[in-house]
C-alpha positions in Angstrom: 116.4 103.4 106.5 114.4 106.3 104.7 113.0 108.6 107.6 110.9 111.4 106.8 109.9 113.5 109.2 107.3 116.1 109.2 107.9 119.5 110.8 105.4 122.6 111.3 106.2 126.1 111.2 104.1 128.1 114.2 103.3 131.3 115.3 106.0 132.4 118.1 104.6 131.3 121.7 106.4 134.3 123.0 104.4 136.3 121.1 100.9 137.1 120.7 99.0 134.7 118.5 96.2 136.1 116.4 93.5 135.2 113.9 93.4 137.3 110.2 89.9 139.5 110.3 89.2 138.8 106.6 89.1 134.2 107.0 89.5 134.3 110.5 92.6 131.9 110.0 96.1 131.9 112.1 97.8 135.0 111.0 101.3 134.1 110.2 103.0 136.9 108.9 104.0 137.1 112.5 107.4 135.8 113.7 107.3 132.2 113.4 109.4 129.2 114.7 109.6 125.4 114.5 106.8 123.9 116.4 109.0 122.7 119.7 107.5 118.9 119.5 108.4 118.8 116.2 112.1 119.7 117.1 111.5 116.0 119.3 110.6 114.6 116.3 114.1 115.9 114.5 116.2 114.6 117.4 114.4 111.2 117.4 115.0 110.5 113.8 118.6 111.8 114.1 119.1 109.1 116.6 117.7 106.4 114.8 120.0 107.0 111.5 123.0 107.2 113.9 121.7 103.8 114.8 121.1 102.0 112.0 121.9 104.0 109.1 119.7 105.8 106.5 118.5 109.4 105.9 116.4 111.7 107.2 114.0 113.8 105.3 112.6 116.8 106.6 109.0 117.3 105.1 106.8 120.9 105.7 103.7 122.3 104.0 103.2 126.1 104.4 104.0 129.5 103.1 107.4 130.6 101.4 108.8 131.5 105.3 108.5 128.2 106.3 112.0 127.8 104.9 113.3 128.8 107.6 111.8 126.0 109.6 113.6 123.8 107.0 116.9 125.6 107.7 116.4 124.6 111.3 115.8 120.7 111.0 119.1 120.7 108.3 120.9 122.6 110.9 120.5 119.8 113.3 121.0 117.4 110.7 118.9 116.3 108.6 119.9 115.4 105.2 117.9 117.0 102.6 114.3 118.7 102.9 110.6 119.2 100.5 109.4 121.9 101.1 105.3 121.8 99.6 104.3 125.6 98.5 101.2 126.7 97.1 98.7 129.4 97.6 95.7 127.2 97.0 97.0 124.9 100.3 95.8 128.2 102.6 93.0 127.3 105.3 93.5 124.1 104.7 92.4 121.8 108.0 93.8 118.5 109.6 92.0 116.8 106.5 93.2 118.5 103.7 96.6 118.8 105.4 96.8 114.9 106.0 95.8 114.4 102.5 98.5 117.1 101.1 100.9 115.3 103.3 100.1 111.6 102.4 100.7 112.7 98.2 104.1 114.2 98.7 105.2 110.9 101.1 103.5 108.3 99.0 105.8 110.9 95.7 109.2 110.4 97.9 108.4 107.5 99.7 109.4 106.1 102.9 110.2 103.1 105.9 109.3 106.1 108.5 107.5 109.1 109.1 108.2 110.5 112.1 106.0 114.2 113.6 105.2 116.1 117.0 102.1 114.6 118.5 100.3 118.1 118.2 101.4 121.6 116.7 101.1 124.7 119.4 98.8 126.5 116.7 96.2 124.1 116.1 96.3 121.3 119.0 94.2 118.7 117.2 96.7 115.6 117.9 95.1 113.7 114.9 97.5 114.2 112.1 100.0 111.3 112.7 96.3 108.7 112.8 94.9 110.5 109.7 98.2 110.0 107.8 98.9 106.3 108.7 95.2 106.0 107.0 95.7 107.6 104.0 98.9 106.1 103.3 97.8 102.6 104.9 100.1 101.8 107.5 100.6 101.5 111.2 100.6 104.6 113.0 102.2 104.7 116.6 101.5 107.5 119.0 102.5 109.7 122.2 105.8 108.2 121.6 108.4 108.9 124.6 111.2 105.9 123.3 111.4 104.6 119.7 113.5 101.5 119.0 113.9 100.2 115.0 114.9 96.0 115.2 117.2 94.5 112.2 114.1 92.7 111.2 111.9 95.3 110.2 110.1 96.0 113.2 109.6 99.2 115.3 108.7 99.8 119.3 107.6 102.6 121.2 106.8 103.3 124.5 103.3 105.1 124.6 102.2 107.4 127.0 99.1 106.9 128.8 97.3 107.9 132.1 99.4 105.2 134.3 102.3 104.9 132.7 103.3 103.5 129.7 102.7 100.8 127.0 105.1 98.9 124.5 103.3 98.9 121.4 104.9 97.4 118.0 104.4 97.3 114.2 106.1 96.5 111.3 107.9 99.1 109.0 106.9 101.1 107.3 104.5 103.1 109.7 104.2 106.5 111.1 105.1 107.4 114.6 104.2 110.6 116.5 106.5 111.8 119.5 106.0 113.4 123.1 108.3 116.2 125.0 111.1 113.8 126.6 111.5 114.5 130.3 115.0 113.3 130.0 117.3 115.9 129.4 119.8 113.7 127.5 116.7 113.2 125.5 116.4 117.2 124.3 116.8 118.5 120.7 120.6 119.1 120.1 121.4 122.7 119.7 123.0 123.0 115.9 126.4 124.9 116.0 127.8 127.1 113.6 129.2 125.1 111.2 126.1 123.1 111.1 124.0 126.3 110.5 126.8 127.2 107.2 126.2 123.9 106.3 122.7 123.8 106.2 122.7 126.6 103.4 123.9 123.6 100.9 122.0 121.2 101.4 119.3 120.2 99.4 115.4 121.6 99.5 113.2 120.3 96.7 109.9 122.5 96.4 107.0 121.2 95.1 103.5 122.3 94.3 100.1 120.7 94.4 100.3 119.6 90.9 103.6 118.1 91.5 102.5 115.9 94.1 99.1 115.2 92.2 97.5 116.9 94.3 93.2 117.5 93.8 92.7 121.2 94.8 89.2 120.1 95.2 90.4 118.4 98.4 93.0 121.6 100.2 92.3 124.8 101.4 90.0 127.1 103.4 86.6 126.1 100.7 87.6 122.3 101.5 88.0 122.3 105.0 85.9 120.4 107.2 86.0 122.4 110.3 85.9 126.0 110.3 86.2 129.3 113.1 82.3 130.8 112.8 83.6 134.2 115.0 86.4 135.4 117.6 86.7 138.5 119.6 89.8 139.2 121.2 89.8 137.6 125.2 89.4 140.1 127.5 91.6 141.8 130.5 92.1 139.6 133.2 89.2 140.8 136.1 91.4 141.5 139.4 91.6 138.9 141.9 89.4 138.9 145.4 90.9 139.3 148.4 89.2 137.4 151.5 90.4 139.1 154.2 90.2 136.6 157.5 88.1 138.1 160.7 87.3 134.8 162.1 85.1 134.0 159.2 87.6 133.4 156.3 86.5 129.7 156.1 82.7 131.1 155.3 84.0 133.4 152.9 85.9 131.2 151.0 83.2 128.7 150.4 80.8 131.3 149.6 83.0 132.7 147.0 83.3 129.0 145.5 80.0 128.6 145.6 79.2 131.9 143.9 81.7 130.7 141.0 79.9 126.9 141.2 83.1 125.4 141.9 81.2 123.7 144.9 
């Protein structure tokens, strides 16, 4: 089975995230890491090919330092990576991304694509649908359990409010993954050898004219959405203190109030 499965390289959580002054999008020249969800995703695929065979394809779009996102997924063991580069991909939003995306899988092909339900940066949660559009497949969502049949089917468990539901498709399709409560579900931790080993495996890098991709339809002049201003959040005000005299009840509810919380 040919999994692909696409990974995002964010701006450290640990750190503080910021917006560039001169297009007001995600500055990453900052320290930045494998989106966590996406590390799900890496694990879930891994399982799958121990399963029933195949390879898995790690699959990123961003700057030159995203390679080290790559390094990250091979470490853990994935197979070989594409890495899409290009200046004229900068700014681009959930659209142009999906688009990007959808040329370089429908290039390399697939049975499975398999991503984090949302990125830490952005938090849209749309990609995996807008994919399984362009590329015109079924697209399964908030999985927490993935199961591949010898027939060509594939199950998931999906999230929802009450619980769960079992949802199924036929392959191929694209399938986007939750944080598993479970810790026998977690990422596996690559060891040393596995990080040496990921050195030598291969990365193919493409560009957008590799992948046929229109420049009409990436970057910041294409994007849909846009940020109009920011200003950096301000200090946190210092909490009130009700002090109880026989009337704390009052207080309390007045402060409430005051905020419109009652």
């Amino acid at each position: 089975m040919n999994i692909v499965v696409c990974v995002k390289q964010v701006p450290d959580t640990e750190t503080e995230r910021k917006l560039r002054s001169d297009d007001k999008t995600i500055n990453r020249d900052a320290d930045g890491v494998i989106n966590e969800l996406c590390e799900y995703a890496v694990e879930d695929a891994l399982r799958l090919k121990e399963a029933h065979g195949g390879e898995v394809t790690v699959l990123t779009m961003g700057p030159d330092k995203a390679s080290d996102t790559i390094r990250k997924a091979l470490a853990m063991g994935a197979d070989k990576a594409v890495h899409l580069v290009d200046d004229a991909l900068h700014g681009s939003d959930a659209l142009g991304t999906s688009y990007a995306l959808a040329q370089v899988l429908k290039k390399i092909g697939f049975d499975l694509v398999v991503l984090g339900s949302e990125s830490t940066d952005a938090r849209t949660g749309v990609l995996a649908a807008m994919l399984a559009e362009r590329l015109g497949v079924p697209q399964l969502t908030f999985a927490k359990k993935i199961q591949v049949t010898d027939k060509g089917t594939i199950g998931i468990e999906r999230v929802t409010d009450y619980g769960y539901d079992r949802v199924e498709a036929t392959l191929p399709a694209v399938v986007s993954v939750v944080e598993k409560a479970d810790a026998s579900e977690k990422p596996r931790y690559p060891k040393f050898k596995d990080i040496m080993a990921a050195k030598k495996k291969p990365v193919e890098k493409l560009g957008i004219a590799d992948a046929d991709i229109d420049p009409a339809q990436i970057g910041l002049a294409a994007s849909w959405s846009e940020v109009v201003d920011f200003d950096v959040a301000p200090p946190r005000a210092a909490g009130t203190i009700v002090r109880d005299e026989g009337d704390g009840g009052v207080k309390i509810a007045e402060f409430l109030a005051s905020k419109k919380f009652v």
